[in-house]
Each structure stands twice: as C-alpha cells, then as structure tokens.
N, C-alpha and C positions, 0 to 999 in steps of 0.2 A: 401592605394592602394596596390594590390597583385601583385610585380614584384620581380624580384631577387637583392634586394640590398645588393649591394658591400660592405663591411666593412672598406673596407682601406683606405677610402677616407677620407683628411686629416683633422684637424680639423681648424676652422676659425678664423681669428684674432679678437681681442676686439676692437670692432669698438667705444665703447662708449668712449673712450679716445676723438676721435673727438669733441663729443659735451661738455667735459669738457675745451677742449680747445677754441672750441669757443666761453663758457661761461665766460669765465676768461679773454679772449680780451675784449668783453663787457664788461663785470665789468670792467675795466682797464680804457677803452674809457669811460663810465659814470664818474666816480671817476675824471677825468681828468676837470671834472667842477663839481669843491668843491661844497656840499650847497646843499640846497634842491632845486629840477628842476622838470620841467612837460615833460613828454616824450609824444610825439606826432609819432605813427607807422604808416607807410604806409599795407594797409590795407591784400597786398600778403605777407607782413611779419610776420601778426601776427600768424599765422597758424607755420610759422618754429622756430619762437623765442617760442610758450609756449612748443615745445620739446626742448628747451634749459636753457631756463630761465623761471620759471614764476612769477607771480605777486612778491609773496612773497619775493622773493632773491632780484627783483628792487626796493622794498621798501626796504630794508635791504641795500641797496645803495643812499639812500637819493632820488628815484622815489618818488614824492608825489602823482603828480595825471597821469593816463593813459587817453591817449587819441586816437581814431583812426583818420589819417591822410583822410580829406573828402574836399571837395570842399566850405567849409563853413566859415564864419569869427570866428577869435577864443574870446575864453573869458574865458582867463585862467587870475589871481592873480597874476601868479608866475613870481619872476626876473631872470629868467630863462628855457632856452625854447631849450628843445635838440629833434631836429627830426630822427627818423630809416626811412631811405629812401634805394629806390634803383636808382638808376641814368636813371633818367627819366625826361627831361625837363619840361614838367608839374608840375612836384612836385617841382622842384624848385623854375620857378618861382610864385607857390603857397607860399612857405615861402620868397622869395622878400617882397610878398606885405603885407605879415605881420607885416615886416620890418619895409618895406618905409611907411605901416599904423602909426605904434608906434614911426617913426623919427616923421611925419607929426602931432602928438598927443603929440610931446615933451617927450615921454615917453623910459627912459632909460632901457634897460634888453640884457643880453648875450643870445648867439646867437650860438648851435653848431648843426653841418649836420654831420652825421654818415651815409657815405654811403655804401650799404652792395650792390654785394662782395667790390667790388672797384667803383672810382671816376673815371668821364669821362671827356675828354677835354672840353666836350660841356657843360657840368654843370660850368664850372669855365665861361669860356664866357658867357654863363647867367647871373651868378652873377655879372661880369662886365659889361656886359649891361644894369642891373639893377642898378648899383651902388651901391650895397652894400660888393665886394667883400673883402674889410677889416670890414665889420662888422659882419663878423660871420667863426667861426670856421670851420672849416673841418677835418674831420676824415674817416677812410678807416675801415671797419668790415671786415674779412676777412673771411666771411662766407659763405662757398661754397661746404661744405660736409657736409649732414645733414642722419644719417644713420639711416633706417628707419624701418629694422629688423635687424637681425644677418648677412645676405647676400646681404642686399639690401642698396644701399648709394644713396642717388637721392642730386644735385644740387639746387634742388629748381626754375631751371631757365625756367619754361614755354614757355615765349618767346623766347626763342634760336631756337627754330624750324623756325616762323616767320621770325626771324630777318636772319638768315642766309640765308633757303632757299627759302624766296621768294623775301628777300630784298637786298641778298648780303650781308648784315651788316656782318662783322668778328671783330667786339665789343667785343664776347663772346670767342673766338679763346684762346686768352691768357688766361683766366679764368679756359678754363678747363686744360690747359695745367700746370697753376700750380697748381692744383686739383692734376693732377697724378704726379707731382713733391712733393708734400706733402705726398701723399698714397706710393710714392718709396721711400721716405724719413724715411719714421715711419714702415713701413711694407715691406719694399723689402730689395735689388732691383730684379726687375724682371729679367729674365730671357730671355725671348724674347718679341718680340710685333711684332702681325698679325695686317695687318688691311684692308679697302677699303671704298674708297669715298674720294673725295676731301677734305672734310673736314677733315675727320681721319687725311691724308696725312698731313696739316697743324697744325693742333693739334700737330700729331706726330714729328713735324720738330722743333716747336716752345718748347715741351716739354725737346727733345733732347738739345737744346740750353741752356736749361735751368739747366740742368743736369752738362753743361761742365762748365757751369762757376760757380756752384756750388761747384762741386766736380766732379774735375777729373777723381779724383781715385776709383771714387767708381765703376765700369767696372772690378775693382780685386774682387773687394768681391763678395765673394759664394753669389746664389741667394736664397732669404729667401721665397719666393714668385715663381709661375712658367711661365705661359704665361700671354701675355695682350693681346684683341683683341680689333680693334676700328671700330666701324661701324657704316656707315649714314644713318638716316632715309629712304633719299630718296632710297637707295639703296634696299630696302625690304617695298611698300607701301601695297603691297596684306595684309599683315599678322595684322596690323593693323584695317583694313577696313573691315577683317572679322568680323562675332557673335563673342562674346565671351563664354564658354559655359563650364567652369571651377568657380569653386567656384569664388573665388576670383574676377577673371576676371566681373565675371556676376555682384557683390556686385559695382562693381567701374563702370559701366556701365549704374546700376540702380540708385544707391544712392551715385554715385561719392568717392570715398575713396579723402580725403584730407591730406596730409604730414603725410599719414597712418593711419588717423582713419575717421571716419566715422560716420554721425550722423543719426540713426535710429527714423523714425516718429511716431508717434500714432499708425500707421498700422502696426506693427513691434510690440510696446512691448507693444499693447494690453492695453494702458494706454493713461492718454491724454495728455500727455508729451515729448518732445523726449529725448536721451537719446545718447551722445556723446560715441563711446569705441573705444578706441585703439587694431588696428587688426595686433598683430606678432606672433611671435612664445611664448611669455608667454600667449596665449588665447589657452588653450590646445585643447579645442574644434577645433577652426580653426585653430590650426597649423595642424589638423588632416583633414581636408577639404579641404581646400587651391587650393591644386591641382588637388581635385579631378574631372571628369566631373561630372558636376550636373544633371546627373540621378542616380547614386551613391549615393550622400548626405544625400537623404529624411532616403533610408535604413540606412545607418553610423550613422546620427541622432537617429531614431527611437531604435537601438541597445544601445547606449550611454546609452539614457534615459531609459532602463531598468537596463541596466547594476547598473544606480544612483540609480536608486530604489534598487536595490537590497542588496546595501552597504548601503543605509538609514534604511532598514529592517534589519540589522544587530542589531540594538539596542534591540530588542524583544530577554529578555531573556538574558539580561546584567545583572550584580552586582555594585553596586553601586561603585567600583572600576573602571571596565572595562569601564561605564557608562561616569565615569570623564575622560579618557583615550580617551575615543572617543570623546566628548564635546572639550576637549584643542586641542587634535592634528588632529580630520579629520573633524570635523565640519565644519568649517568655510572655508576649501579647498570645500566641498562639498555641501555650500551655491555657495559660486562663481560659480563653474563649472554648477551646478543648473541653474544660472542667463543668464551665457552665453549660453548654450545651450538653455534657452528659447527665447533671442533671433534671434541668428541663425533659429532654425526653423519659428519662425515669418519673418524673411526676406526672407526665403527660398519658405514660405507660399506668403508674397509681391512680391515675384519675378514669381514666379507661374502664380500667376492672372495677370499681367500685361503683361507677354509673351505669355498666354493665347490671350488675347484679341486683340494683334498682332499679332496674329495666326501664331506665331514663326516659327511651322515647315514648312509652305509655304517659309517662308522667307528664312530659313536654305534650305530649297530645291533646291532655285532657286540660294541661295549661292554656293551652291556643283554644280548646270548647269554651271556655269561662272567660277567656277575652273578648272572645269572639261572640259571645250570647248563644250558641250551637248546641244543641245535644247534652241541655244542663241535667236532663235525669240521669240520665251514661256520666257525666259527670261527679253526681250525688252517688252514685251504685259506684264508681271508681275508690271516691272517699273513704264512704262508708269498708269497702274492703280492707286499706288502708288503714284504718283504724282497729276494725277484728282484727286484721294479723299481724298487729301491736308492729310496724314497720318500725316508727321512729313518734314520739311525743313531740318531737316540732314540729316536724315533716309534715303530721298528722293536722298541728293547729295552722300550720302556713295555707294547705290547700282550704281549709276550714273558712280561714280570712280569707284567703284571695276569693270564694265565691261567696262569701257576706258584701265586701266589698263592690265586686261587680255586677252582682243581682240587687246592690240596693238595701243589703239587708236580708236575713233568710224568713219566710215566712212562719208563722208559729209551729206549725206541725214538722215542717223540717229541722228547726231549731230544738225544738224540743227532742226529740229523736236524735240526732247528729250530737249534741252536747251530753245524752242520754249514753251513745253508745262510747264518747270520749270516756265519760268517767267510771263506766264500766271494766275498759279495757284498760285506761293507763291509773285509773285509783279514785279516789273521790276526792284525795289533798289535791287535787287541780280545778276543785270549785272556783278558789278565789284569785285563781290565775284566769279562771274564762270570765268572772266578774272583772277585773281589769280590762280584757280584750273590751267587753261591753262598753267599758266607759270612756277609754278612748275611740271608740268606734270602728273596732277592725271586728270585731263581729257582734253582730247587730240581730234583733227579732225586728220586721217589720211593724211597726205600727200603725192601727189602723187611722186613718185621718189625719191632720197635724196637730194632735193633741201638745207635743212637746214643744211644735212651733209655737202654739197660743200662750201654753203656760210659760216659755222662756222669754216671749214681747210682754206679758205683765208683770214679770221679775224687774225687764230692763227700765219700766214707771216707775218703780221702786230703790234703783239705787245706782249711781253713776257709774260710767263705765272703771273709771279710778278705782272707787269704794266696793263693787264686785270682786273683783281680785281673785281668786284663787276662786271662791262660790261658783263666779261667774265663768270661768277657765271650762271650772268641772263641768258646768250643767251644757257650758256648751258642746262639749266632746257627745255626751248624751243628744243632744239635738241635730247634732251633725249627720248631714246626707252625703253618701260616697255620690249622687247620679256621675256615675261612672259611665252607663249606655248613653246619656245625653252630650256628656264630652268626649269620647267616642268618635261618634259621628259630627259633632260641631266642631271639631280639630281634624278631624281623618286620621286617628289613632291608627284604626285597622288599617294596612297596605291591602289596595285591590290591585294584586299583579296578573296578567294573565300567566300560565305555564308557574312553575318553580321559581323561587325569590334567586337571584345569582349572592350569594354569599362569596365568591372571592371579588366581584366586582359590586359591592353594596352602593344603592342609589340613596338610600337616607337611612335615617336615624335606628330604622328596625333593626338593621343588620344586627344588634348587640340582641337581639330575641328573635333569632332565625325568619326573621322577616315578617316576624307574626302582631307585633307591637312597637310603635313609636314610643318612645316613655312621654308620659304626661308633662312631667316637670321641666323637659328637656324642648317639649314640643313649646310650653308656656313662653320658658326663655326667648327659642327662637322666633316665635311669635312676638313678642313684645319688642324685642331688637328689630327686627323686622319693619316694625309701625315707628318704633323710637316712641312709643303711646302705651297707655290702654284702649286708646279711641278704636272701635271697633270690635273690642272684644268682652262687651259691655257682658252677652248671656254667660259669654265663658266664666266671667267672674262671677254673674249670676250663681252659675252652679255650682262654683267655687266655693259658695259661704261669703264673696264679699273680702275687706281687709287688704287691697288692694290700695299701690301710692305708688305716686313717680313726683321726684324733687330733682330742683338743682341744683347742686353743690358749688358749682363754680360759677363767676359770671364772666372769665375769661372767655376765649375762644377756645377748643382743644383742638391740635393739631392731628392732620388725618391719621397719622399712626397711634395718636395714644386714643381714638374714639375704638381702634380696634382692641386696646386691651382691654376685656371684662372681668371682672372678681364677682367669680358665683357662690354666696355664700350657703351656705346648708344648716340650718339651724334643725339639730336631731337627727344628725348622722347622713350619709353621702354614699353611696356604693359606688362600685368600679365599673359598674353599666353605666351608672349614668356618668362617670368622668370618659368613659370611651366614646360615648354617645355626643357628647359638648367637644369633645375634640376633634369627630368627624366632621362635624355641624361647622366647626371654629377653621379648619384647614379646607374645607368647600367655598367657605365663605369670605375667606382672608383674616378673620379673628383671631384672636389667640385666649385663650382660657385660663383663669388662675383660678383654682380652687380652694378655698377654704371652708371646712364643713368643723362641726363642734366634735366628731371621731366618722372613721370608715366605718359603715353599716352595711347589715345585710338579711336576708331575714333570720336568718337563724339568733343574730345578734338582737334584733328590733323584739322578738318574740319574747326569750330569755329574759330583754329588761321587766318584761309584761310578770312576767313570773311569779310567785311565790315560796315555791316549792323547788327542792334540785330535779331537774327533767336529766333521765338518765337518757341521751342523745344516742 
C-alpha cells in the first residue's frame, strides 16, 4: 500500500510466550492423571488447542486415543477418560451419563473435566444433581489468550457477544478481566486506559481490583506498554454490518478464517482436495495483501508472479556452483511463496465469481445510500427485493439492520411491512430471532417520543446500578439510540472528496469501505488518542449513551516508545476492517496496535449469534 509510513513506531511484544504457557498448564492438567487416558474435546476447542498443542506433544503425554466431544455414546477401552470442555451445561451433563452408564454396567474408570477458561457454579450443581460430583475430577485450563498473529490476540470466546448483550450473562466479565491482568502482568504495566460501554466500564473496574490485590505497587513502575482502550460492540454496530472489501476481510466473509487459518476448496487450488493454510504475517504473500482493498490485489498479485519468474529465470546460465547455491538457499523459499501465491489468486479468482453473481456493486451502492442518508426509498425498494427473492437469510437481516441502525430505528409502517415480507419469505420460525435483533437494538421500530427514555430514569430511582444487573443490561439495549446521522457529521464519518476516493494511495481510514466510511469505533479511538482526553468530545459521548472513563495506571513516567504502543481491546468481537483500519491510522501516526478482541467478527457471525433457528446461508 503506497502511504507515508512512519518509522518509529515501536516494536511488538513476543506474544508466542502465551501459547507456551498455556501449553505447559495442559501438559501439567493431563500428567495429573498418571497412565494412559482418551481425551474427549469439545468440538469449538479443537480449532484453538491444535495452535497450541497438537496430536503429537498429547501423545508424548500418555494421550492414547482423540476424540471429538458429539452427542453420541462412547466406546472407548480406556480406564480413563479426560474431557476439554468449556463450561456449558450440556456438555456436562453429556459426561454425567456416561458416568451413571458405566456405574449402571458395574464398570470402574477415572473421571477428569478440564474446563477451559474456567469453571462455573452451574457445572458443579449439575454434577450434583447427577450425582456424580465425587466421581470425577475437575480441573480449571486457563486458557484465554490465543495470539493469532504478531498483533492480533483473540480469546476464543464467540459467545461473549450473545451471552452478554442479548442475555445480560456477565459470566464472561471476569474472564476477560484477568486476560488483561495477565497481558499487564508479563508485558506492562500500562500507562493509561480509555474506554466506553458498559461493559468496558466493568471489565475495567473488575480488572482494577484485580491489580490491587495483586500488586499494589506496581502503579511505581515505569510503564512498559502505553495506552489501553476498551470498547463495546454494541457501541459501533454500523461498521460491522458493513461489506467487507479489504483482503483479509473479504477471505473471512467468504471462506470464514478460523482461529487464523482457513480452509481453501477445490475451487481455489484448482485440485480436488482442499487445502488447510494458516494466514499471518509468516505467508509473505498475504502479509503484503492483507489490508489492502481488493481492487489492488489482482495487480499486487499479478506483479508478484512476475517478479517469481523472474528470480526462477535466474538459473539460465548458472555454473554448477552458483547452480547448488541457489538449489540450498533460495529454492525452496521460492517453492513456497510459488504455492501461496497460487492460491491467493485462486481465492481472489473464488471471491470474484461469487460477488460477481451478487451483483456486489448494486449492493455496495445501496450500502454507501444508507451511510450516507441518500435515496433511502431506492434503498427500502433494494431490500425489499432482496428479500422476495429469498437471496440469502442473513444477507437479507444484515441490510435490514444496517438501515435500522442508520435511520435511527425504522418507522412503524416500514417496520411492519419489511419484518412482514422477512417472515413471509424466509418462515415465521424467524420471529424470535427478529425479537432478539429488537432487544439488542440492531433493529429497532421508531418510538414516538421518549417514552422508553422516561420509563428506564424511573427504573434507575428504583434500584442501583449493581442490583440491576442483567434487568438493567436488557432494558437498556431496548432504550438504546443508534443517532448514527448525529455522529456522522460530528466526527466526519462520510469523506467529502472531490473526483473519485484514490484507493491505491488511501488518505485515511475509509479506504477499508471504498472511501465511503470512516468506521465509527476506529474514528472514536483515534479521536481520544488524539486529545490523550475525553475533553472535548463531550456530545460525541452524548450520542454515545454515555459509559465513557479514562484512568491512570501508572504513576511512573512512560517512555516516548512505549506511549506508542496501544492494546485495543474489543469486547464482542472485532472484524478485520477494523484491524486494517487501526493499522493504517497506527503506521501514519507512528503507533503501533495490539489487538485483543473476545473472537474475530463479522456480520454474518454477529447476526447468527442473534439467531434462534439454523438460517440456511
């Protein structure tokens, strides 16, 4: 990408220490039941344990046999039976009755539950309501930072978005809170912490606590690290709900990236196979892609592959010296980069035809109307088609929310109608998935007046913010105003360029939405960095809902390189627009970016948790 990057931005901590450490608790927790044992994984686990552990190292621990955790009876040999779970009553009382099968069959064998991150009150009263909670062990993994490139550290925790903002659940609260008591621990302390949303705010208070009764003292020591920001999904839904339309972004939207890599199909590597690769920054190809928009790519590609030929035709007119010189040291660099680069451009070719046949730029068109407040009935008539001819059930609720969202809420007659022709066309079992969207507020009926505002200030005479709790959670999601048109224009979301946006020379943050949008969350950050304050963006928080803090962590001095490192965290998920978007921002600026979000998101992902029903995509 052709911008002015900064040089002095500092350089990044060795994240891989993380997965060392949580490979060696594992090993620790196995080894703790001598003997040879069948491991039994819950099946969202297995994706984050083989970047940590794989097959090989569990059998070098007396692992005999792997199994994934399924809804089936077992028929394992083994007198011993260690499950990787996460604390999920189903899966418990799925190993109960494996239990109470093999009391019932007289059959003796130990018994250990390894729950990752942690154990929940509710799993222990299971297994006492089963009756089996002295016959089997329990164990805590403490696995909760899985880092996924050099800059990017994801929790692994999918449901956190669900569980918090539609359910109230604050299960997850403590979790992440010692997440960044671990990351100030081994890599800080920081220096300050921004944040806003509810959630942040508790994170942030519970984190704090955690700190004092750790270490006091550590508030003396110089900060190794520089700001932390915490920020809530609900806080920024536009930017999600967007196209994606950056490498990366697009790759996780078509072919889903999983705990960083990504399984490529027949149509991709042009073979009848598919073909698993992990996507960071060691894939030189794509660490050179990545961010780029993908009308860029085809040429960047195309260029590459000359470029490879050209060093391949270096051989013509070698000595059988130089011959062997090149065979040891650049051959087999330039097999690989060969491999990767053919598939990139086959995905890029897969991605092609399929946005092709979505007739994408209609769809980007009518995305940039609804950002942009423009031609919302052509936008409603867009929709509405979109849904008669039954395109796709998310597709359909994505455009649905982004113009709830950016209009404020849909007015009754639209709403009715619009939610009328949904359940028509995709079923009526999508009632209580459009009741969900309601209550976290991605799509909304206008109400007239602030009825909900009045009724939610004489709730808050009625009971503290503590003792609200979840009551309080819900009714606020229901209360909650996107004024999306008011921040908008109070940040300069929309770029006013004259002529065409230049996408291979991008001047800010839009680039990652064809110049059409700033992302909100990304604008927030830089804005706050900016001031090193809130002071001054008093209405922005205004429109925000409020929940807004800036503390100091340290009372040393930080040194000018570690004010440039910032830890953006994402509480309910993170997409790869906005990690490209904080890396532009961060290389313009002299920063540098560590991300940590509770999993990768995107809409298709954000929508689904909303769900009830399986939406056939």
């Amino acid at each position: 990408m052709a911008f002015l990057d900064r040089r002095d931005a500092p350089d990044l901590p060795d994240f891989s220490f993380l997965k060392r450490l949580a490979r060696d608790q594992l090993i620790y927790l196995l080894e703790q039941l001598p003997g040879k044992k069948d491991l039994f994984i819950e099946p969202d686990l297995m994706s984050p344990l083989d970047r940590i552990a794989n097959v090989s190292i569990l059998k070098q621990h007396e692992v005999d046999k792997l199994y994934k955790l399924e809804n089936k009876p077992v028929y394992s040999s083994s007198d011993q039976l260690c499950f990787l779970i996460r604390p999920r009553i189903k899966h418990v009382r799925y190993i109960a009755g494996i239990v109470n099968a093999d009391k019932a069959a007289k059959r003796t064998r130990k018994y250990k539950i390894i729950f990752s991150p942690q154990k929940l009150y509710t799993c222990d009263m299971v297994l006492e309501e089963e009756g089996i909670f002295g016959d089997v062990i329990c164990d805590e993994w403490y696995f909760y930072l899985l880092p996924l490139d050099d800059d990017i550290i994801s929790m692994e925790l999918p449901e956190f978005y669900r569980d918090y903002f539609l359910e109230g659940d604050q299960r997850w609260i403590s979790t992440v809170a010692k997440a960044l008591h671990v990351l100030n621990s081994l890599f800080g302390p920081f220096a300050k912490a921004y944040g806003i949303g509810r959630c942040s705010k508790m994170v942030h208070e519970m984190w704090k606590e955690l700190e004092d009764e750790n270490e006091g003292g550590r508030k003396e020591r110089k900060p190794a690290a520089g700001h932390i920001f915490l920020f809530d999904r609900d806080v920024d839904y536009v930017t999600p709900l967007c196209s994606q339309v950056v490498y990366e972004g697009l790759v996780d939207d078509i072919f889903r990236i999983k705990c960083g890599s990504v399984e490529f199909g027949p149509e991709v590597t042009s073979s009848d196979k598919s073909i698993k690769v992990l996507l960071n920054s060691q894939d030189k190809v794509f660490n050179e892609i990545r961010n780029e928009h993908f009308s860029n790519v085809f040429g960047f590609l195309s260029q590459k592959a000359r470029n490879l030929q050209m060093q391949y035709d270096k051989r013509r007119g070698m000595d059988i010296k130089q011959m062997k010189t090149f065979v040891s040291q650049e051959l087999k660099g330039l097999k690989q980069e060969h491999r990767l680069l053919s598939l990139h451009i086959g995905a890029c070719e897969s991605i092609m035809k399929k946005k092709t046949k979505q007739d994408f730029q209609e769809l980007l068109k009518t995305e940039h109307s609804l950002l942009e407040g423009f031609d919302i009935r052509e936008s409603i008539s867009f929709i509405e088609e979109h849904i008669n001819r039954q395109v796709s059930p998310v597709e359909s609720l994505r455009l649905l929310c982004l113009l709830s969202i950016t209009e404020n809420g849909l007015i009754s007659k639209d709403y009715r109608s619009l939610k009328t022709q949904y359940l028509q066309s995709y079923g009526p079992e999508h009632l209580l998935t459009l009741s969900n969207l309601k209550r976290v507020g991605l799509l909304t009926e206008q109400v007239p007046g602030e009825t909900l505002t009045v009724v939610e200030s004489k709730m808050s005479k009625l009971v503290t913010d503590k003792a609200a709790g979840k009551l309080s959670d819900a009714f606020s999601s229901l209360a909650r105003k996107s004024n999306f048109r008011g921040l908008s224009k109070k940040l300069n979301l929309i770029p006013h360029v004259d002529g065409e946006y230049d996408l291979k020379i991008p001047r800010d943050m839009a680039y990652i939405f064809s110049g059409a949008y700033i992302p909100l969350s990304c604008k927030i950050i830089e804005q706050v960095l900016d001031r090193k304050t809130w002071i001054g963006l008093e209405e922005v928080v205004r429109l925000l809902n409020g929940n807004e803090f800036s503390d100091a962590l340290s009372e040393g001095s930080p040194t000018s390189d570690s004010q440039r490192l910032i830890l953006a965290v994402f509480l309910g998920g993170c997409t790869f627009s906005e990690i490209s978007a904080l890396r532009f921002f961060g290389k313009s600026k002299g920063y540098r970016f560590i991300f940590l979000t509770t999993a990768i998101t995107n809409s298709a992902r954000l929508l689904e948790a909303m769900v009830e029903t399986s939406l056939n995509v």
